[in-house]
C-alpha positions as CSV (number, residue, x, y, z in Angstrom):
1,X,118.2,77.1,103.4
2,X,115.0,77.0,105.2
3,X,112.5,74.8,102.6
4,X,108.6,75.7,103.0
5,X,106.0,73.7,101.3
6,X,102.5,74.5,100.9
7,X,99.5,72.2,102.6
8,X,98.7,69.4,100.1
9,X,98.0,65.8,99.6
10,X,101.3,64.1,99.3
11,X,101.3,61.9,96.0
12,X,97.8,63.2,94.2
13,X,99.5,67.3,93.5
14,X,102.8,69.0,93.5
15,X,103.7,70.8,96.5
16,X,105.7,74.0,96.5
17,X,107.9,76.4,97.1
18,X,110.0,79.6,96.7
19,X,112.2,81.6,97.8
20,X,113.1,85.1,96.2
21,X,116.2,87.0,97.3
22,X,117.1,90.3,97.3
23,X,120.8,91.5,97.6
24,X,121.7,94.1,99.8
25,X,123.7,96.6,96.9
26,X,122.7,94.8,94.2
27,X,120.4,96.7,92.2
28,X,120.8,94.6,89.0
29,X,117.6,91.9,89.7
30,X,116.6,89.3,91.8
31,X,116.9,85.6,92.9
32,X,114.5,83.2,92.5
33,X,114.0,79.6,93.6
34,X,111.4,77.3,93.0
35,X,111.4,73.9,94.9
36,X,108.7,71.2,94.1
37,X,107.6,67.7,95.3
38,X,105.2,65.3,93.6
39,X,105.7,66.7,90.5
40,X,105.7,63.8,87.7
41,X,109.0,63.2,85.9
42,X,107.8,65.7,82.9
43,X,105.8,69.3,83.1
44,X,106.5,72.7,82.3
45,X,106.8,75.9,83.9
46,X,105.4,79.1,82.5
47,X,105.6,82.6,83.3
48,X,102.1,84.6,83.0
49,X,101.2,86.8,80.4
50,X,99.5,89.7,81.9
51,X,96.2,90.7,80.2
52,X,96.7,94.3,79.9
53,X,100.7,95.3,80.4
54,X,102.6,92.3,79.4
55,X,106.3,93.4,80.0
56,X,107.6,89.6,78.9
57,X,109.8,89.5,81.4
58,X,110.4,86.1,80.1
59,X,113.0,88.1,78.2
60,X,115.0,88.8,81.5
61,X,115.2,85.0,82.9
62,X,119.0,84.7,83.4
63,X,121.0,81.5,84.9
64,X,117.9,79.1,84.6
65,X,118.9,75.4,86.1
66,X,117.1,72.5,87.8
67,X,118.5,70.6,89.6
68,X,117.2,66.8,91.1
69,X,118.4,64.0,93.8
70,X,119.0,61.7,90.8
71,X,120.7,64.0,89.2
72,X,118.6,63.5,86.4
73,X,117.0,66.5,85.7
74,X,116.6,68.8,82.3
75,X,115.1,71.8,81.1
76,X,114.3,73.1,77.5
77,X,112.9,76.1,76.4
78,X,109.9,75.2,74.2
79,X,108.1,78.5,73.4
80,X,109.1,82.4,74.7
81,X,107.5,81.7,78.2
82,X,107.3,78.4,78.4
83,X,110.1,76.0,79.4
84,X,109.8,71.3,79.6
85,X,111.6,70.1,82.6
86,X,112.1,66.3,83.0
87,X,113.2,65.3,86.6
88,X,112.3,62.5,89.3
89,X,112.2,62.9,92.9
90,X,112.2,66.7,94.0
91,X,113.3,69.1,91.8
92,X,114.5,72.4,92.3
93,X,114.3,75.2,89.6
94,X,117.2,78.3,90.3
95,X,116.7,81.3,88.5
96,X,117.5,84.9,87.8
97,X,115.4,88.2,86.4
98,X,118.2,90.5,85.3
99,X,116.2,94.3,85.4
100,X,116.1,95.7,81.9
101,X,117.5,99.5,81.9
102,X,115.2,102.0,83.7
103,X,112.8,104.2,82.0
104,X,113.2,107.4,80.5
105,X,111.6,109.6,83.1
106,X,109.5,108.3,85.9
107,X,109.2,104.7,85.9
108,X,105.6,102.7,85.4
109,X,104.3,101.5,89.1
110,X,103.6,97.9,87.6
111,X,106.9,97.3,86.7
112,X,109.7,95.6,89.1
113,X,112.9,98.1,90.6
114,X,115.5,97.7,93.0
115,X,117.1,100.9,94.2
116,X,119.5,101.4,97.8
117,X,115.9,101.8,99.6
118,X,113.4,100.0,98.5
119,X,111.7,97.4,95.5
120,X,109.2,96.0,93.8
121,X,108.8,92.3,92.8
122,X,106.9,89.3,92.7
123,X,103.8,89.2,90.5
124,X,103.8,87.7,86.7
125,X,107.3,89.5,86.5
126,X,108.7,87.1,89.1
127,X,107.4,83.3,89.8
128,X,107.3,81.0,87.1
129,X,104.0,78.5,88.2
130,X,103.2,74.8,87.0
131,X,101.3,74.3,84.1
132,X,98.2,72.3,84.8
133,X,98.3,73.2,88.3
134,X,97.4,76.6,88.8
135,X,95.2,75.6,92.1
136,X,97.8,74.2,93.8
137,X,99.0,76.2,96.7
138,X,102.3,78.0,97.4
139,X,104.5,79.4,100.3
140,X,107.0,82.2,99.3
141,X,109.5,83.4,101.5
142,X,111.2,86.7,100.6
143,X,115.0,87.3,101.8
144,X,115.8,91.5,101.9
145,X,118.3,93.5,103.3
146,X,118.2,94.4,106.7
147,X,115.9,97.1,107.8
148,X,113.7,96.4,104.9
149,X,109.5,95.8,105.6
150,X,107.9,93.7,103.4
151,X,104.1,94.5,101.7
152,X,102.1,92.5,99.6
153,X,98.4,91.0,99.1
154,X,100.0,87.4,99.8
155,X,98.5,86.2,102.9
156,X,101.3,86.6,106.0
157,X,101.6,83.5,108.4
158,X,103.4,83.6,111.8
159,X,107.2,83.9,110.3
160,X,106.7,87.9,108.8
161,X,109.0,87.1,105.8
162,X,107.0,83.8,104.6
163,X,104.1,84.6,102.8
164,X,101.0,81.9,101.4
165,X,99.5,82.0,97.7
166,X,96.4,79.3,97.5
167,X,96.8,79.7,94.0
168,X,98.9,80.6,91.1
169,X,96.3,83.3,90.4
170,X,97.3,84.4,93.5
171,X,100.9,83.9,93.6
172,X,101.4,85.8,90.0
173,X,99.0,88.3,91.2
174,X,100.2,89.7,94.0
175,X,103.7,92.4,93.7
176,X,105.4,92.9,96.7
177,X,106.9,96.4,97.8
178,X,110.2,96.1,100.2
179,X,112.3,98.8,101.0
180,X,112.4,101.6,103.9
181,X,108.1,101.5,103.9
182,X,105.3,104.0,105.8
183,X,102.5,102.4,106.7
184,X,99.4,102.3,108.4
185,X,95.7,100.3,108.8
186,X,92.3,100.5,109.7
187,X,89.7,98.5,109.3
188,X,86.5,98.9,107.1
189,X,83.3,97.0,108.0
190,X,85.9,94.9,109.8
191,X,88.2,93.9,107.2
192,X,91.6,94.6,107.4
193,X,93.1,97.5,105.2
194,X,96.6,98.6,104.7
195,X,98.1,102.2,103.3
196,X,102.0,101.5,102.2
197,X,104.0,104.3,100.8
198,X,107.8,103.8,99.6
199,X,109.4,107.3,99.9
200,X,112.6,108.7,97.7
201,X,115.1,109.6,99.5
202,X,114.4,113.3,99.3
203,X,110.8,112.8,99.1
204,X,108.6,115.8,100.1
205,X,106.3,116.1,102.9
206,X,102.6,115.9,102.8
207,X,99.7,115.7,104.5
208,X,99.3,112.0,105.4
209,X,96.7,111.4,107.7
210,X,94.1,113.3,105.0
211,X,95.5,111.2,102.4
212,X,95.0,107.8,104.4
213,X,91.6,109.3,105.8
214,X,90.6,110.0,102.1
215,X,91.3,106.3,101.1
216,X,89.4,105.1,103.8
217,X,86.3,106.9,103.1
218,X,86.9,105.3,99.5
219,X,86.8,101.8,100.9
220,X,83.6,102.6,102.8
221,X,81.9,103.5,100.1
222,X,82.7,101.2,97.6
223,X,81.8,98.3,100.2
224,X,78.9,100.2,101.2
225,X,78.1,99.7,97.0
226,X,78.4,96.5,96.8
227,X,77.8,95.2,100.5
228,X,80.8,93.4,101.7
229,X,84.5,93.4,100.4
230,X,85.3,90.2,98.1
231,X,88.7,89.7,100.3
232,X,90.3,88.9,103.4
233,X,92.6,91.9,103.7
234,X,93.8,94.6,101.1
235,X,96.8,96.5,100.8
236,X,97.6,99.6,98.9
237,X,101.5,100.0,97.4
238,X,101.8,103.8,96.5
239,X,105.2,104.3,95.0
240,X,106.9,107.6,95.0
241,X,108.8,108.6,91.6
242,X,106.6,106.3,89.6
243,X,103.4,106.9,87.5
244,X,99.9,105.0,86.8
245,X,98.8,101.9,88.4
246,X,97.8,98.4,88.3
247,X,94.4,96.7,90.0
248,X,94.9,92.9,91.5
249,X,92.9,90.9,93.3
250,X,94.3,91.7,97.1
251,X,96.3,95.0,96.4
252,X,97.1,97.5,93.7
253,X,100.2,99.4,92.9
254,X,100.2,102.8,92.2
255,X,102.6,105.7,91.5
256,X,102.0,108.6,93.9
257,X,105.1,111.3,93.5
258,X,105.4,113.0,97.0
259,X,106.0,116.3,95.2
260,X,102.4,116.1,93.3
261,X,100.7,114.8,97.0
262,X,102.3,117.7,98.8
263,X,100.1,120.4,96.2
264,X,97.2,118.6,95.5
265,X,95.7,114.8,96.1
266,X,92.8,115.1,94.0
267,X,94.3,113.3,90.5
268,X,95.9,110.5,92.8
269,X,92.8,109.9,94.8
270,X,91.2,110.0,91.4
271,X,93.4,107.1,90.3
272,X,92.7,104.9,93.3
273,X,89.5,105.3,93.3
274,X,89.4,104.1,89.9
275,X,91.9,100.8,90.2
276,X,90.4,100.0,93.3
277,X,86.8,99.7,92.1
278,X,88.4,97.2,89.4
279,X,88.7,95.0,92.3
280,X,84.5,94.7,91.7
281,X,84.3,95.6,88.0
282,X,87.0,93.6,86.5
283,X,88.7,91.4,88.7
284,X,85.5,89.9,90.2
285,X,82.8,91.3,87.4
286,X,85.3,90.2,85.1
287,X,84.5,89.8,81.2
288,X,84.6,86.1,79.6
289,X,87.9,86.3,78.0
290,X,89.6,86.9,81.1
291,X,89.9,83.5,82.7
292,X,93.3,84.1,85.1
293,X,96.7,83.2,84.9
294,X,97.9,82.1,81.0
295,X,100.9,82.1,79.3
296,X,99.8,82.3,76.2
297,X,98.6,85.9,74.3
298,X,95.5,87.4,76.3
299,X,91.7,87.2,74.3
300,X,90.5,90.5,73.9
301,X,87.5,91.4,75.2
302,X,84.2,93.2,73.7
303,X,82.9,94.3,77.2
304,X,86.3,96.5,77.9
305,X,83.8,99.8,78.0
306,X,82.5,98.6,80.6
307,X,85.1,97.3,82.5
308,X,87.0,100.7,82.2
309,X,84.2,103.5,81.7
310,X,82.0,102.3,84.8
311,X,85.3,102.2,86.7
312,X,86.1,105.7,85.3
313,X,81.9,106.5,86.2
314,X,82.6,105.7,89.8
315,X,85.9,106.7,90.6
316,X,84.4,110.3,90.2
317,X,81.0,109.0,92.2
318,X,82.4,107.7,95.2
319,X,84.9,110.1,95.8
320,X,81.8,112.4,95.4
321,X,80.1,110.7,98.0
322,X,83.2,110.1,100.2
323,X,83.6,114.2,100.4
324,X,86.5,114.8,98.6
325,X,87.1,117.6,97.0
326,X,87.5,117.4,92.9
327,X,88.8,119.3,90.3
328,X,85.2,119.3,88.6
329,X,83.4,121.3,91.1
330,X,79.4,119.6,90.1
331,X,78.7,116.2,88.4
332,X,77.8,118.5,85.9
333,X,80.9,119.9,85.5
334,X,82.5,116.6,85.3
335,X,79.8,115.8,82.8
336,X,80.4,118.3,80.9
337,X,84.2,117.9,80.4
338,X,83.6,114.1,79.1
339,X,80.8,115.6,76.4
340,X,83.2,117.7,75.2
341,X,86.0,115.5,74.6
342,X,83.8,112.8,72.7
343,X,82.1,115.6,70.5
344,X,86.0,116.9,70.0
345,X,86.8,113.7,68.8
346,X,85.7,112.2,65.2
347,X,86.4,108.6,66.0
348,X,83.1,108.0,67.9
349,X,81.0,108.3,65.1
350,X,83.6,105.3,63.4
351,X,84.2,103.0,65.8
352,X,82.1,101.8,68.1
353,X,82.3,101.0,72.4
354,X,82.7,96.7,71.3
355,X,85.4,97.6,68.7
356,X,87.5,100.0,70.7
357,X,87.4,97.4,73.4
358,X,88.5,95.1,71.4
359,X,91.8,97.2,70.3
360,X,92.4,99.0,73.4
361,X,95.2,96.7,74.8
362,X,96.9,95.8,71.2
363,X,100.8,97.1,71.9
364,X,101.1,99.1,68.6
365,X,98.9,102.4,67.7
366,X,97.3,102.2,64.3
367,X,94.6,99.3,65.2
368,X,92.0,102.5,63.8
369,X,94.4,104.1,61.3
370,X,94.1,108.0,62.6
371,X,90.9,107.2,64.7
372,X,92.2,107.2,68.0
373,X,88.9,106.2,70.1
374,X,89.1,105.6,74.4
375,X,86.9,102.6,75.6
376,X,87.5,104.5,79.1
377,X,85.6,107.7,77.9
378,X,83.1,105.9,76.1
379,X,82.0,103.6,78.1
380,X,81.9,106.3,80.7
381,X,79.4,107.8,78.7
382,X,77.7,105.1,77.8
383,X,77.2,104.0,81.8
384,X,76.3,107.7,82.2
385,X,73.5,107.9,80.4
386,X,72.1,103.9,81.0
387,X,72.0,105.5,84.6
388,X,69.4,108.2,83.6
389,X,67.7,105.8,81.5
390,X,67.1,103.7,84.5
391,X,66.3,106.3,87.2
392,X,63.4,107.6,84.5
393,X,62.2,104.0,84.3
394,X,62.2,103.1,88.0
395,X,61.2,106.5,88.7
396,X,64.2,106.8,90.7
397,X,64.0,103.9,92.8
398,X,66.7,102.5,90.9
399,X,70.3,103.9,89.2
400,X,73.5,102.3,88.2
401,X,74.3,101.1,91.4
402,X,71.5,98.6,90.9
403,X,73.0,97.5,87.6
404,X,76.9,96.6,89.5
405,X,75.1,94.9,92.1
406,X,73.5,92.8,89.9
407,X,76.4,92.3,88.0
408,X,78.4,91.1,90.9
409,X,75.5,88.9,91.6
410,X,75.6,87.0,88.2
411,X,79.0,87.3,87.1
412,X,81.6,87.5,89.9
413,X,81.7,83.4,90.0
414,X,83.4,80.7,87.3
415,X,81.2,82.4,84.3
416,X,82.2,86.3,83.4
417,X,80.0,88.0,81.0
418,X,79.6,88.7,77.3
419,X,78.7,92.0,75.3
420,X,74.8,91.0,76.0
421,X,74.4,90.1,79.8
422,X,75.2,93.6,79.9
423,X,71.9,94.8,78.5
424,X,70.2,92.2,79.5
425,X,70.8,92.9,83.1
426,X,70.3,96.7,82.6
427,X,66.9,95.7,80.7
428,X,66.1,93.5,84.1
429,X,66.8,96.6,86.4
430,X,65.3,99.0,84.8
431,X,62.0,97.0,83.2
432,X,62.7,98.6,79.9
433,X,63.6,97.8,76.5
434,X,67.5,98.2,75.9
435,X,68.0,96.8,72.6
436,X,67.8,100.1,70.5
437,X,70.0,101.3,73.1
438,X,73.0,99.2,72.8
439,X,72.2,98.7,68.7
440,X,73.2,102.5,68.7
441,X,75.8,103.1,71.3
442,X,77.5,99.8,71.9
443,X,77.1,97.9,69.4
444,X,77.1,100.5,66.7
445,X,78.7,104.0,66.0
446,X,75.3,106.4,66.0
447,X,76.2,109.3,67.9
448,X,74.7,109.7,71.6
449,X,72.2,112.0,71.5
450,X,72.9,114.0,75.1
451,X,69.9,116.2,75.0
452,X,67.5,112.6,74.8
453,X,69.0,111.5,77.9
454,X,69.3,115.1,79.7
455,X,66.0,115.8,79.4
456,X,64.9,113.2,81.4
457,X,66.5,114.5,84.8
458,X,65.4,117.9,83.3
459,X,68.4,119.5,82.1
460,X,70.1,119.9,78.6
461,X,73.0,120.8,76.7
462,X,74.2,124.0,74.3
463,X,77.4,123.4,72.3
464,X,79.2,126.2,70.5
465,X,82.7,125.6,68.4
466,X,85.2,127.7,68.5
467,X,89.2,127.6,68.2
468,X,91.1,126.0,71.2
469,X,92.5,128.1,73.8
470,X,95.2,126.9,76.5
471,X,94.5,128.2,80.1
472,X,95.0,131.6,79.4
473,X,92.8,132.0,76.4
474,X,95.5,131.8,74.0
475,X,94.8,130.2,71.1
476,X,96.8,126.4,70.4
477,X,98.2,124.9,67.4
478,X,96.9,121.5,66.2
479,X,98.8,118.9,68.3
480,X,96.6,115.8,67.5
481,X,100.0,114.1,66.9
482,X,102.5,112.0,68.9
483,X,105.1,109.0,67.6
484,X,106.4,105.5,69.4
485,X,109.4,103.1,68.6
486,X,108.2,99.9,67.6
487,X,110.4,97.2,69.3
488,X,113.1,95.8,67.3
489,X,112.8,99.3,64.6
490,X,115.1,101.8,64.9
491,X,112.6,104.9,63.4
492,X,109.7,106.6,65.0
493,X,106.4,105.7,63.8
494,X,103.6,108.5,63.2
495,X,100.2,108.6,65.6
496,X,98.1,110.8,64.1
497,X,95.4,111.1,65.9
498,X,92.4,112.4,64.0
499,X,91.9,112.4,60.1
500,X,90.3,115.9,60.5
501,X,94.2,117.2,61.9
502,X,96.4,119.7,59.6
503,X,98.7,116.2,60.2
504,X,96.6,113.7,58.0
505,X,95.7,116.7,55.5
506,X,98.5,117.1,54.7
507,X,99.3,113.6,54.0
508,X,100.7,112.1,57.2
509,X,99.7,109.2,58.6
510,X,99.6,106.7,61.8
511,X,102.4,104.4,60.9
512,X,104.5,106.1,58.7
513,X,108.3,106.3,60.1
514,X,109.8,109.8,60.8
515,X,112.9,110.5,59.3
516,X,113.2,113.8,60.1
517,X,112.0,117.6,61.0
518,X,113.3,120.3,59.6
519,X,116.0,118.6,58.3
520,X,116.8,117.1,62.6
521,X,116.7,113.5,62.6
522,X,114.0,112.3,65.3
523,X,115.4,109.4,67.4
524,X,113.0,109.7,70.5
525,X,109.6,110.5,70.7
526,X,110.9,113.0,73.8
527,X,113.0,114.8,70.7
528,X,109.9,115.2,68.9
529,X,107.6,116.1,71.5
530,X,110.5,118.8,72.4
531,X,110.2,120.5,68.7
532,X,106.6,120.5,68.5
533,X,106.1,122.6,71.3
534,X,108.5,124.6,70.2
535,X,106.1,125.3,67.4
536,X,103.7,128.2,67.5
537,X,100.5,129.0,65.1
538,X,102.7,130.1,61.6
539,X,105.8,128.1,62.3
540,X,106.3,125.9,59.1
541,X,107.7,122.4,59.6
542,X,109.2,120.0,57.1
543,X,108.3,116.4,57.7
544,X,110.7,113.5,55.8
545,X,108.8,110.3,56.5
546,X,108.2,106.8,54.7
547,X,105.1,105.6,53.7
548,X,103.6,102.0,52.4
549,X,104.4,103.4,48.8
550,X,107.9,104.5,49.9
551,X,110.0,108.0,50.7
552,X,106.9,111.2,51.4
553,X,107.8,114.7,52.3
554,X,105.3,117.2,53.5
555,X,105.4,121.1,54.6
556,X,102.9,121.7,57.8
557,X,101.8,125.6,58.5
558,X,100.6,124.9,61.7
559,X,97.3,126.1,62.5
560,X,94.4,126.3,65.4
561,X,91.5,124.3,65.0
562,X,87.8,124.5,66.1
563,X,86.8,121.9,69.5
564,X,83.6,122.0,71.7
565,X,82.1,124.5,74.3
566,X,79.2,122.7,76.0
567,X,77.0,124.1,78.5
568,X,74.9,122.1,80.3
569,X,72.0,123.8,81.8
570,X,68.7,123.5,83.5
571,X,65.1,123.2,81.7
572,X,63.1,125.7,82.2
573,X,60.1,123.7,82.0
574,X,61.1,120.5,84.2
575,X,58.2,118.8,85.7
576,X,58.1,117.8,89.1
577,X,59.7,114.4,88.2
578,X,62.5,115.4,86.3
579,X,63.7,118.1,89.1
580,X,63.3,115.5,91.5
581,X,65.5,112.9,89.7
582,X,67.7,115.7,88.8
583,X,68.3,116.7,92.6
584,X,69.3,113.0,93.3
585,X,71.6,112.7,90.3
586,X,73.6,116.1,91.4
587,X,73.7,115.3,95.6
588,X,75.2,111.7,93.8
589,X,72.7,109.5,95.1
C-alpha cells in the first residue's frame, strides 16, 4: 500500500497519514487508515465534534486496531470520542465507519452516503486527528471505484487521488463527494472556483449553464464585498436527493434535488448564497466560542444573530445585486415578509437576539418552553435596521457593508468577537451612539419599533390582523404544533410552538410525550404530521399525552387564528434626504 506522509520536521511532530477506501458494491461504510511517525509512545486520537450538527459518528467506529513494529501497541477508549493509544515506533490506526440506516425521506447533505454512483465522506464524520496536534499537516489519499471523480476543498497535489490538509481544521473540515460527478470552473478575480453536482440516476434535466452562471455572479459579488476571497480555491458539492447544507472553510455541501432545479432555482440559489457568505461571517468573522476542531461539547455562542441573520440579510442582497430573480419581487417585499413573521410570533417580545443564540443549536426543543424564537430572523432584522441606522448617520456614505468589512478587519484572525465588538464596531462606522440600540434589541426583548427606523429612508409600515389564509384565501387551522423522538425514548414529545396556540390553551405543552390521537397511537412524527393535516377548522381531536405531573387528556376544536398583514409604503412627506437614502436602499446599494 502506497504510504504518504505530510512535510514535517522528523523528530520535533508527528507526521501523517491516511488512506480511506471505498468499496466498489459496498454501500455499508468506509475504510479508514491512519499511519503516523514521531508520535510519542502515548496520545490520543479524537474524532471532532461539529459545532452546529454533531451526528457522533463516534457511534459508528467499527473494527478499531493499532497496530506497531514492536508489536507493542494498545488502544482504549477513554471518553465517547476519545480513544489512548500506547505504541513505539510507527503506528498505524485501522478503522471502520459502519453508515447508520438512511433517513426517512431525503437525506441531510452534511451527512456521509454510499450508493452504486456516488458518496460523501471525509470531514468530522471520517478522520480521527491527534490530540495536541491539530497543526500538523496531513496527506489523504482516497481509493474509489473505477470511473469515480473525486471533489473536495482538500488541496490536490500531482497524484489526483492524494489530497493535502495543513491542518486538522482542515482535514476534519473538508467532505469529499465521489461518485459519477458534473463539473465545471471559472475563475473569480483569479481564484479558482469549482461547480460539482452528483446526479441520481434518473435525475431530471435543468438548465445548467444559468445555474453555474448564477453562482458565479454570487462569488463576484461577495468578493467584490469584502475585497478578495480568504482562500486558495473553492468548491461547491450540490447533492441531488438531499436537503440543507453545510458552510466549511474551502467548500460547502448542499442538497440541490434536480426535480426542484429543473422548475425553479430561486430557493437553492437562496441557500448558497447564504452558506457561502458564512465563509466571511462565521468561518472567518467567526464568534469567540468557536475556536476549530474539539472533541469535546461545542460553547455556545451569544453572537449567533449575527452569524446567521446577516448571512440571511445578504443572501437576499447579493443575489439582488447579482440579478437574480427572487421570489420577493422588491427589498420591500422581502422586508415585508420578515416583519410579518416576527410580529406573528409572541416569542420576540420574551426572548431576546443573545438568548436565542444561545439555544439555537441545543439538540432537544423546549430550551424556551412554547416560545419557539429564530436567531436567523432576528438577527436579520436586527442587521436590517442597524443598516438604516447607519446610512441616516453617514448620510449614506456608509451601510452595512461597512460594518462586515470592518468586521473581517478586526475579527477574521486568532481573536473572534463577543456580543459587544459588535456594537462597538457599528458605533465606529456609523459615529453614533448604539448602546440604547443593542440594550433594546439585542440584549433585551423590547419590541423593534419598524416605523422608527422606516422613517428614516422615508417609508413606513401599516399592519392589519386578520385570520390566516393559505394561497387561495382559504382560511387555516392553528398548526403552531409539531413533535420529535428524543434519542433513546420510545414516545413522541410535544413542540408547541407558541403559548398563544389552541395547543397550549388547551393544556398541551413542549415536552409532554404523545400517546395518542384519537385513540391512534403516534409512533412517528410523519404519522402525526399525516393526521393533522387531515384536520380541517371544526374537526375535534383527542390528545392522550403525559405530563411532569403524570397521565393528561385534552379535546382540541381546531380553530383559525389572527397573524399579520403589513404594508409597507412610502411617506408622503419624505424630505429630500430620506428619498434619496430610500432610492439607494431599494436599487440594493
Amino acid at each position: 500500500m502506497l504510504l504518504l506522509w505530510a512535510a514535517g520536521a522528523i523528530g520535533s511532530q508527528p507526521v501523517v497519514g491516511y488512506t480511506l477506501r471505498v468499496t466498489a458494491g459496498d454501500v455499508s461504510g468506509f475504510d479508514v487508515e491512519m499511519r503516523i511517525r514521531n508520535a510519542p509512545d502515548t496520545f490520543r486520537l479524537a474524532m471532532m465534534t461539529h459545532p452546529e450538527y454533531d451526528d457522533r459518528f463516534w457511534r459508528y467506529v467499527e473494527n478499531l486496531t493499532v497496530t506497531a513494529p514492536s508489536g507493542r501497541a494498545t488502544i482504549v477508549r477513554q471518553d465517547s470520542s476519545l480513544w489512548r493509544v500506547a505504541a513505539k515506533g510507527e503506528v498505524v490506526v485501522r478503522y471502520r465507519i459502519h453508515l447508520p440506516p438512511a433517513e426517512e425521506g431525503q437525506r441531510g447533505a452534511w451527512r456521509p452516503f454510499i450508493t452504486p454512483t456516488g458518496a460523501l465522506v471525509g470531514g468530522p464524520h471520517s478522520f480521527m486527528y491527534i490530540v495536541g496536534s491539530e497543526q500538523v499537516p496531513a496527506h489523504v489519499k482516497v481509493e474509489v471505484p473505477d470511473a469515480w471523480s473525486i471533489a473536495t476543498g482538500l488541496e490536490p497535489t500531482s497524484d489526483p487521488s492524494v489530497f493535502f490538509a495543513p491542518t486538522a481544521d482542515i482535514l476534519v473540515d473538508s467532505p469529499i463527494l465521489l461518485g459519477k460527478l458534473r463539473s465545471w470552473s471559472f475563475l473569480t478575480d483569479g481564484v479558482p472556483h469549482h461547480v460539482v453536482y452528483w446526479p441520481l440516476p434518473n435525475a431530471t434535466p435543468f438548465d445548467t449553464t444559468g445555474f453555474v452562471n448564477a453562482v458565479r455572479g454570487l462569488t463576484q459579488q461577495s468578493i467584490a464585498l469584502f475585497g478578495s476571497a480568504p482562500y486558495r480555491e473553492y468548491t461547491f458539492l450540490f447533492q441531488d436527493g438531499a436537503y440543507g447544507a453545510l458552510e466549511h472553510l474551502n467548500s460547502v455541501t448542499l442538497g440541490a434535488p434536480s426535480a426542484i432545479l429543473a422548475v425553479d432555482q430561486t430557493d437553492l440559489l437562496e441557500e448558497t448564497a447564504h452558506e457561502y457568505f458564512h465563509l466571511w461571517n462565521l468561518m472567518r468573522i467567526r464568534p469567540a466560542e468557536r475556536t476549530g476542531v474539539d472533541y469535546r461539547p461545542p460553547r455556545e455562542s451569544r453572537g449567533l444573530w449575527f452569524s446567521e441573520g446577516l448571512s440571511m440579510f445578504y443572501a437576499d442582497l447579493l443575489l439582488r445585486r447579482t440579478g437574480i430573480r427572487m421570489h420577493d419581487s422588491t427589498r420591500t417585499a422581502h422586508l415585508t415578509g420578515l416583519i410579518e413573521r416576527y410580529l406573528a410570533n409572541s416569542s420576540y417580545s420574551h426572548v431576546s437576539p443573545e438568548a436565542a443564540s444561545l439555544g439555537a443549536n441545543r439538540s432537544s426543543p423546549g430550551t424556551f418552553g412554547d416560545y419557539s424564537p429564530s436567531a436567523h430572523l432576528q438577527g436579520e432584522l436586527v442587521g436590517a435596521m442597524l443598516d438604516l441606522i447607519i446610512r441616516d448617520a453617514t448620510n449614506g456614505r456608509r451601510s452595512m457593508d461597512d460594518l462586515m468589512r470592518l468586521m473581517m478587519e478586526r475579527y477574521s484572525g486568532a481573536k473572534g468577537f463577543a456580543g459587544n465588538d459588535i456594537e462597538r464596531a457599528a458605533t465606529d462606522v456609523c459615529g453614533c451612539e448604539m448602546k440604547r440600540f443593542f440594550d433594546d434589541h439585542v440584549r433585551g426583548t423590547i419590541p423593534i419599533d419598524f416605523d422608527r427606523y422606516l422613517t428614516m429612508i422615508g417609508m413606513r409600515t401599516r399592519v392589519r390582523w386578520a385570520p390566516a389564509v393559505d394561497d387561495s384565501g382559504k382560511v387555516v387551522a392553528d398548526f403552531r404544533i409539531s413533535a420529535w423522538m428524543p434519542d433513546g425514548e420510545q414516545r413522541l414529545r410535544l413542540v408547541v410552538r407558541d403559548p398563544n396556540s389552541i395547543w397550549a390553551r388547551s393544556g398541551l405543552h413542549t415536552g409532554y410525550q404523545l400517546i395518542s390521537v384519537n385513540g391512534e397511537p403516534m409512533k412517528s412524527w410523519p404519522e402525526f404530521r399525516r393526521v393533522l393535516r387531515g384536520m380541517t377548522i371544526g374537526s375535534t381531536l383527542k390528545f392522550e399525552t403525559i405530563g411532569p405531573n403524570g397521565p393528561f387528556s385534552t379535546d382540541i376544536v381546531m380553530r383559525s387564528h389572527d397573524r399579520p398583514y403589513v404594508a409597507i409604503e412610502q411617506a408622503a412627506q419624505a424630505s429630500e434626504k430620506q428619498r434619496r437614502l430610500r432610492d439607494a436602499w431599494l436599487a440594493g446599494r
